[in-house]
N, C-alpha and C positions, 0 to 999 in steps of 0.2 A: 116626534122630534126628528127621526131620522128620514121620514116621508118630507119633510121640510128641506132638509137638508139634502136631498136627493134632488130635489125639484129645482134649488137656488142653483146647486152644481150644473144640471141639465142648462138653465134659464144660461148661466155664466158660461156654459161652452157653445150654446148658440147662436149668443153674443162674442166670442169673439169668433167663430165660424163666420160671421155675418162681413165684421170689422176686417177681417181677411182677406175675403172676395172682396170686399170694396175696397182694399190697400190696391188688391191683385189688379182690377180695375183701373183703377188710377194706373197705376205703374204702367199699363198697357198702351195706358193714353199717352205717355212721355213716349215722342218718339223723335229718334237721333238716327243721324247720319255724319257722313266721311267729309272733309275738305272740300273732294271734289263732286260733290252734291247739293244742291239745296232743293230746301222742303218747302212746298206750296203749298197752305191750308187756306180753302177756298172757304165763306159761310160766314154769319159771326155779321157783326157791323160793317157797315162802308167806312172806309178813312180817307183823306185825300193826299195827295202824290203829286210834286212838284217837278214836272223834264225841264231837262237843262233849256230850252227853247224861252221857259217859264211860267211854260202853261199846268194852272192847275187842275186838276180830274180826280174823281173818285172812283176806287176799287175796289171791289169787294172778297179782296183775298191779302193775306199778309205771305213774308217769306223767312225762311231762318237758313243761312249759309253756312255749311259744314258746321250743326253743332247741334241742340237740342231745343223740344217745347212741348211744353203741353197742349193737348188737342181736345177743344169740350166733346164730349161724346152726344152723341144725335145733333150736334150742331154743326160743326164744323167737319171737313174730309181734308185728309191728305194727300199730295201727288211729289214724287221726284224728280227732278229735273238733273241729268247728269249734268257737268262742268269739264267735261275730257278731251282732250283732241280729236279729231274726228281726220284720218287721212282720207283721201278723195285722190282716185285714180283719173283721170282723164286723157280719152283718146279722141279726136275729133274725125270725124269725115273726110275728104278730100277739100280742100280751101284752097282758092284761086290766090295768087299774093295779087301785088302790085304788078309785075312784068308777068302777071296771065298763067304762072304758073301754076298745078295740081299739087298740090303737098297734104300729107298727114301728120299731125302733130302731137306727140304723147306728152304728159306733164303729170303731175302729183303735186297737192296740198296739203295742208294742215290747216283745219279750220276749229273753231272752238267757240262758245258762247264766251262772250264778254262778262267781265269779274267785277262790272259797276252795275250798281242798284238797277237803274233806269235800263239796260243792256240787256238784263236777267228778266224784267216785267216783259219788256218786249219780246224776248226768247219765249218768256212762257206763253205768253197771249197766242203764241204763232205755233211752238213748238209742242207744247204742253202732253196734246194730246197725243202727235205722232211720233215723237220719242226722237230720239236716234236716227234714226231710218229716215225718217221728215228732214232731220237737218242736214244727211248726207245727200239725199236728193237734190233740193233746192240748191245747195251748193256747187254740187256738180252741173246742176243748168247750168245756172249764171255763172261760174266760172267758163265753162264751155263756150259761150254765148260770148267772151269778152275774148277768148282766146281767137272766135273765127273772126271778130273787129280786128284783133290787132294784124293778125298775120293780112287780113287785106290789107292792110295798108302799109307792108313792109314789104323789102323787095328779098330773098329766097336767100341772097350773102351775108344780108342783113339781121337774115332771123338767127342763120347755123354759126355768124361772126361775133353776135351783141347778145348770146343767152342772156347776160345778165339783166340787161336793159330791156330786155323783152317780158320776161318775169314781174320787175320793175314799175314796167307798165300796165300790166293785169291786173295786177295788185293796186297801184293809183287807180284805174279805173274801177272797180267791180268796189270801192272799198263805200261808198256814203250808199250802195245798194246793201251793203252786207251789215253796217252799220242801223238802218233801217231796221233788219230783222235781229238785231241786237248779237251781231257771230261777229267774227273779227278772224282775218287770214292771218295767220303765223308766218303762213312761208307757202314760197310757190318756186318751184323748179321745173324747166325746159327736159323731159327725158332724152327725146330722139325726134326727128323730122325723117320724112321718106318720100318718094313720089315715086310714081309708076312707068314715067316716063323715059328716064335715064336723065335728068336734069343735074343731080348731083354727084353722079357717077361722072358723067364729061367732065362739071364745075371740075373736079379733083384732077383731070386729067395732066393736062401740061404739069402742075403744079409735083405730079405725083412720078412724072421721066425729071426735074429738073430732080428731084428728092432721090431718084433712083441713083441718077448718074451722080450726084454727087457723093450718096454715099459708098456709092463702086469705087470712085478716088480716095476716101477716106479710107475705105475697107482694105484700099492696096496701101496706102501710106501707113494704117494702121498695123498690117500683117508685114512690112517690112521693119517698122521700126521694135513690132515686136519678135520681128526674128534675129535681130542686132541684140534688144534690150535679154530676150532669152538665152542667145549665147552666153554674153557678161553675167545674168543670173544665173547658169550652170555654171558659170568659172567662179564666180563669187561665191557659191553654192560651193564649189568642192574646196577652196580656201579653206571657206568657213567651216566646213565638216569636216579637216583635217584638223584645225586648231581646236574646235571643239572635241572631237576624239579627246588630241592630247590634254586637253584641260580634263575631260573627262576623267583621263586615266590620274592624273595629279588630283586629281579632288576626291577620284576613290583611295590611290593612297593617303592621303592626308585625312581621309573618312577613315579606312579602314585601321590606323594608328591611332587616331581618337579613340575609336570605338574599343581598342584592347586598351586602350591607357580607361577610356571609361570601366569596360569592364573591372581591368585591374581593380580599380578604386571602390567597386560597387563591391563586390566580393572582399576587399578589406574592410568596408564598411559595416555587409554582410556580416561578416565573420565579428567583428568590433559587437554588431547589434545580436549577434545570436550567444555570445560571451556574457557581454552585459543583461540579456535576458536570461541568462542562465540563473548569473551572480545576482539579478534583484531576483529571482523567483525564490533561490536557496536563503535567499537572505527575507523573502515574506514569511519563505517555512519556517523559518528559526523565529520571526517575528509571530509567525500564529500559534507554532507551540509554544513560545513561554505565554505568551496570552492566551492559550489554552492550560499550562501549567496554572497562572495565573488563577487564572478560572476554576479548575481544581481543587486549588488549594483555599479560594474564596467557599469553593461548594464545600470542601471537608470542614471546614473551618464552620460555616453557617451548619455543616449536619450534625459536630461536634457542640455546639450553642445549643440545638434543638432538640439533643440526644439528652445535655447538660440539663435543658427545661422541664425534659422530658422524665427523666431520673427525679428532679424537684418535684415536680408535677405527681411521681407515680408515689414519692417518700410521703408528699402532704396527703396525698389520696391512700396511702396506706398507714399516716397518723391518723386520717379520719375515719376510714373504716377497719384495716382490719388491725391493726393496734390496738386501738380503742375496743376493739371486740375482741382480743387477745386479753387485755386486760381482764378486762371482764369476765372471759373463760379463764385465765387465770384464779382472780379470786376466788369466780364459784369451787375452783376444783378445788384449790386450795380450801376453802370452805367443806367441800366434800373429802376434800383426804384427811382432813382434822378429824371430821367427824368419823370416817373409815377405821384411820389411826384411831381413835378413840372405841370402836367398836371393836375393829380386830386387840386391839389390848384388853379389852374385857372377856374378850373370848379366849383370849391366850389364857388370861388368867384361871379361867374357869376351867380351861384342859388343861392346864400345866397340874390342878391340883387334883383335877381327876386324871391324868395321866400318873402322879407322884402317887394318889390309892392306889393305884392298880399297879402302877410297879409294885409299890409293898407286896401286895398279895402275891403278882408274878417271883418277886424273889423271894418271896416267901416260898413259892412253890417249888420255884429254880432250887432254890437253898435244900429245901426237904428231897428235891428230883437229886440233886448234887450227892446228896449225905446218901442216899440209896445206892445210887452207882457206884460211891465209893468204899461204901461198903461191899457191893456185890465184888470190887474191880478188888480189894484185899481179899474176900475170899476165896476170888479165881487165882490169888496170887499165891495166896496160902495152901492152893490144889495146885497148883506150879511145881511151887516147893517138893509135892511130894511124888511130883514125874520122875520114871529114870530116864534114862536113854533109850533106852527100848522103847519106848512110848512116843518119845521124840521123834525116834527115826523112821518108828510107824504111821505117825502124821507127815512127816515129811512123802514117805513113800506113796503114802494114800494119795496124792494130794498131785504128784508127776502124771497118774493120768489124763487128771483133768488137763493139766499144764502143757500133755502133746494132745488133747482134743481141741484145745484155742489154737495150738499153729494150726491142726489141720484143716480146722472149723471152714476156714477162706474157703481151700478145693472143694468142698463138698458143691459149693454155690456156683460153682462152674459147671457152664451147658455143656462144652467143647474143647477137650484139647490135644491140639495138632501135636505129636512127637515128631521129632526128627532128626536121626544119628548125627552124634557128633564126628568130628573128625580123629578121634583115638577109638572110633568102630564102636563106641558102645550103643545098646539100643536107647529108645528113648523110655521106655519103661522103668527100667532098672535106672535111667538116670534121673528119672521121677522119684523115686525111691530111696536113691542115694543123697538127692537135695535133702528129700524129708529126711532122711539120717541125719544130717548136716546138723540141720534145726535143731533138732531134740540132741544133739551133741552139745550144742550150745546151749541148753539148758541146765546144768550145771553152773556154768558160768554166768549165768541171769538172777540164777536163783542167791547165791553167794553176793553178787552184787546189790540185788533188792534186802535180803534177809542177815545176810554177814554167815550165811551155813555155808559152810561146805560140803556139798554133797560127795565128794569123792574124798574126801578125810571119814565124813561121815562113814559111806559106805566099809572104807578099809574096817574101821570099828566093829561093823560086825563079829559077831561069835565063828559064823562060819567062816567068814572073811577071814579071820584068825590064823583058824584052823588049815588053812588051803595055803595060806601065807608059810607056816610052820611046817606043811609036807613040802611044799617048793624049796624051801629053804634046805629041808633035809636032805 
C-alpha cells in the first residue's frame, strides 16, 4: 500500500513537472514589446494585404504594433522593427548654385517610419534586416541628393535669405521617394552655408559699414541721452534715498512702539496664562486627591465588605469544622470526666476509709505516744520540784560555756586577719579581745531575754557571793 502510494506521488509530481515546463514554454512564446516597436512574425500561412493603390498581394508574415502575441514555436520567428526618430546629420560637398557659385551646406533631419499599416510592411520589406543603420543611411543619400538639386537651382541670397523655403522644398521634393520606402521626414533644418571663396563674406560687406556707422550714431545718441537720463536717476536716486531713510526711520519707530506695546501684551498674557495654569493644575490636584480620597475609601470600604465575608466565611468554616469538633471533644470529655469523676470518687472513697483505719490506729498510737510523754513530762516535773537553787545555778553555769564557744565558733573559720591600730593607740590584738569581751558581756542580757534568768541576780545569790558582799559591807 505504501509502494502504491509512493509511486502515484512520484507519477503526480512528474506530471505536474511536465505541465510547468510546458506553461514555462508557452509563456516564452508570448512575446511583447513598447509603443514604439513592432513585432514581425514571419511563417505560418500566407494572408492577403490590400495598398492603398488597391492592389491586392499575399504575404507571408503578420505584425503586431506596441503590444503582445503569441508565437507557434518551430513555426513561426520573430523580428523588431524600431518606430523612433532617426536624426540624420547632413553636410554636402562643395555645390555650384545658379550664379556659379561654390557653397557647402550643412542641415539636420528627423526621419521615422511611418505609423500606417501599408508604411510599416514597406519599412519591413526594405528595412527589416538592416535595422537602424539601413534607415539612417539611405536617408541621409536621398536627403543629400535633393539638397545638391535644390541649391543648383537657387541663386546664394536666396538660399542664406529664404531658409525656410529651402527646407520647404526638400522636404516636397524627396517626400513620394521616402514614402516608397514607407519613412516619413518630420522635419528638416538649414544649419549653416559656407564657401571657400570669400563670396559671403563681401555679400555682408557694404551691408555690414551701413550697420557699423549707424550703430556709432545710435551708440552716441544712446551714451548721451543716457548720460542726461543718469544724472536725473542719481538726483532722483538721492530724493529717493533721503525720503526713504526718513520713512525708514518712522516705520522703525512706529515698529519699535509696537513691538514694546506687543511685548507689553505678550508678558501680560504670559503672566495671565502661567496664573491660570498654576490655578487649574492646583485645582486638578485637589480634583485627583479627592478622587483619590474617593478611591480609598471605595477600597476601605470593598476591604471592610471582604474582611466582613471573610469573618462569615471563617465563622461558617469554623461551625463546620472546628465547632462541630469541639462539640464533639466536648462530649467525649465530658463523657470521660463523668466516668473520671465516677472513678476518682470511688477511689476517694476507698482511701477515705482506709485512711479513717489508719488514723484510728495512728491515734491510737499518737494517744498511747501522748500518754507516755506525759507522763515522763510530770515526772521530770515532779524531779523539778525537788531542784534547789544550787542545782539551778549549776545548770545555768554549765551551760555559759558552751554559750561563749557559739560566739567564738565564727573566728575559729577564719583564714586571715589583718589588725590595725585604732586611733586611741590600742593594738589590734587586745582590740580583738576586747570585742570578744563585749559579746560574752552581753550574755547575760540574752540569756534573761530568751530564758527570763537573770544571770547577775543569779550570781549575787551565791553563798560566796554573799559572803564577799557582807565583808565589803563591813
Amino acid at each position: 500500500m505504501e509502494i502504491a502510494t509512493i509511486n502515484l506521488l512520484i507519477i503526480i509530481g512528474v506530471v505536474v513537472v511536465v505541465v510547468g515546463l510546458i506553461i514555462l514554454a508557452l509563456a516564452k512564446q508570448y512575446r511583447k514589446v513598447g509603443p514604439n516597436e513592432v513585432l514581425i512574425i514571419s511563417g505560418g500561412r500566407m494572408r492577403k494585404v490590400t495598398d492603398p493603390d488597391g492592389t491586392v498581394r499575399k504575404i507571408g508574415y503578420r505584425m503586431s504594433i506596441g503590444g503582445g502575441t503569441f508565437v507557434k514555436p518551430f513555426i513561426e520567428q520573430v523580428q523588431v522593427l524600431p518606430l523612433e526618430i532617426y536624426t540624420i546629420d547632413i553636410k554636402t560637398p562643395e555645390v555650384i548654385t545658379s550664379q556659379g557659385v561654390n557653397i557647402v551646406a550643412e542641415a539636420t533631419a528627423q526621419v521615422k517610419i511611418n505609423s500606417e499599416e501599408y508604411s510599416i510592411r514597406r519599412a519591413a520589406e526594405q528595412f527589416l534586416s538592416s535595422g537602424a543603420q539601413g534607415i539612417k543611411d539611405v536617408s541621409h543619400s536621398v536627403l543629400e541628393g535633393y539638397m545638391r538639386a535644390v541649391i543648383g537651382s537657387m541663386t546664394v541670397e536666396n538660399i542664406y535669405q529664404n531658409r525656410e523655403k529651402f527646407a520647404n522644398k526638400i522636404i516636397e521634393d524627396s517626400r513620394k521617394d521616402f514614402e516608397r520606402m514607407g519613412l516619413d521626414v518630420l522635419s528638416f533644418a538649414l544649419r549653416d552655408i559656407s564657401d571657400t571663396q570669400g563670396y559671403l563674406a563681401a555679400l555682408g560687406q557694404p551691408q555690414i559699414a551701413q550697420v557699423k556707422k549707424d550703430a556709432a550714431v545710435a551708440q552716441a545718441e544712446t551714451d548721451k541721452e543716457a548720460t542726461i537720463k543718469a544724472a536725473q536717476a542719481r538726483k532722483d536716486g538721492d530724493i529717493a534715498k533721503l525720503q526713504a531713510e526718513g520713512e525708514i526711520s518712522r516705520a522703525n519707530r512706529d515698529f519699535e512702539s509696537q513691538r514694546a506695546q506687543y511685548q507689553a501684551d505678550i508678558n501680560q498674557k504670559r503672566a495671565l496664562a502661567d496664573l491660570s495654569y498654576e490655578l487649574e493644575k492646583h485645582r486638578i490636584a485637589q480634583k485627583i486627591k479627592k478622587e483619590e480620597s474617593q478611591v480609598k475609601l471605595i477600597e476601605k470600604e470593598q476591604a471592610i465588605k471582604i474582611e466582613e465575608m471573610e469573618i462569615l466565611r471563617k465563622e461558617k468554616e469554623l461551625d463546620a469544622s472546628i465547632k462541630k469538633a469541639a462539640d464533639a471533644k466536648k462530649y467525649q470529655l465530658q463523657a470521660e470526666a463523668e466516668a473520671e469523676g465516677y472513678r476518682i470518687q470511688e477511689e476517694a472513697k476507698a482511701r477515705a476509709e482506709a485512711q479513717k483505719l489508719e488514723g484510728m490506729s495512728e491515734a491510737e498510737l499518737i494517744k498511747a505516744k501522748g500518754a507516755a510523754e506525759a507522763e515522763a513530762m510530770r515526772q521530770k516535773a515532779e524531779s523539778w520540784k525537788d531542784y534547789n537553787e544550787a542545782a539551778i545555778y549549776k545548770m545555768v553555769i554549765d551551760a555559759l560555756p558552751e554559750l561563749a564557744r557559739a560566739v567564738s565558733e565564727p573566728l575559729s573559720k577564719i583564714d586571715k586577719i589583718v589588725m590595725v591600730g585604732g586611733s586611741d593607740g590600742s593594738i589590734g590584738v587586745s582590740k580583738l579581745t576586747e570585742q570578744v569581751a563585749q559579746v560574752l558581756a552581753q550574755l547575760p542580757t540574752v540569756v534573761e531575754s530568751l530564758s527570763g534568768i537573770d544571770l547577775k541576780k543569779l550570781l549575787e545569790k551565791l553563798p560566796g557571793q554573799k559572803a564577799e558582799d557582807k565583808s565589803a559591807q563591813k
